[in-house]
N, C-alpha and C positions, 0 to 999 in steps of 0.2 A: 504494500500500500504506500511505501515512501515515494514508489514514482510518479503514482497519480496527482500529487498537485504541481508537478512541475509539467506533464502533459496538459493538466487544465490552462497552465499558464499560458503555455504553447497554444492551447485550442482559442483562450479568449482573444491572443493575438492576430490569429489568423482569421478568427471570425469578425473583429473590427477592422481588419485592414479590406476583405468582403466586404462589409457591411460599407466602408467608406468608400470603397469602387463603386457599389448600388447607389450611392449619395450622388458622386459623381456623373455615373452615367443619366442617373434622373433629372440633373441640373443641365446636362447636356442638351438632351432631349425635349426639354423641357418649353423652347421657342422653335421647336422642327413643326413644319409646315407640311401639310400635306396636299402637297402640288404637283402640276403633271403640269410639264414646261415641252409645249409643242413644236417652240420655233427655234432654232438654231442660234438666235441672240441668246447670248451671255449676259444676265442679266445680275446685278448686288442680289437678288434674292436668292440664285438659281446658285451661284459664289458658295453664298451661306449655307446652305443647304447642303452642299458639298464639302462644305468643310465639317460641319457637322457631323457626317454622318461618314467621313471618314477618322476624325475621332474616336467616334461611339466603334466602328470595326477595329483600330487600333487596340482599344483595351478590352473589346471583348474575349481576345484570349485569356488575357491575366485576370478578369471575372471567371473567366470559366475552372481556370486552376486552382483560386482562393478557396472556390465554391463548391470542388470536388474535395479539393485538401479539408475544411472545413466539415464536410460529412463524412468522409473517410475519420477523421479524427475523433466525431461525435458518435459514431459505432464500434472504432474502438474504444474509446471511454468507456462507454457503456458494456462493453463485451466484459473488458476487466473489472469494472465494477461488480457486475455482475458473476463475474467468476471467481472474485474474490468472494462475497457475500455467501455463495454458496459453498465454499472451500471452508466457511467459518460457520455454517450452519450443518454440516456434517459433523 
């Protein structure tokens, strides 16, 4: 049981650095327009929207890896909890 709080530590870190890419991508997202730009002019809206939204694809990897790492970590917490609990109930 000595390792378990230093995994938890591990897991809250990983889950608020998630949780502040969720913050991020939300504040991104958050003036994207849902436009369908038919003419070839290059327009400041059509700019924005592009940058936008290659942002949001830039971090969507390292969303994705926080957010497996993060569950990954929350079942094994729990696996060891659990297997400790029952190692001490025998």
């Amino acid at each position: 049981m000595s390792h378990l709080p230093v995994l938890l530590i591990v897991w809250a870190a990983v889950a608020a650095c998630f949780l502040a890419l969720l913050a991020y991508r939300g504040q991104l997202t958050r003036y994207e327009e849902d436009q369908l730009f038919l003419t070839d002019n290059h327009s400041n809206e059509q700019d924005e929207q592009t940058e936008i939204i290659r942002k949001v694809n830039k971090i969507k990897p390292i969303v994705n890896i926080f957010g497996y790492a993060a569950a990954l970590m929350t079942i094994g917490i729990v696996g060891i909890f659990t297997y400790d609990a029952w190692q001490h109930l025998r």
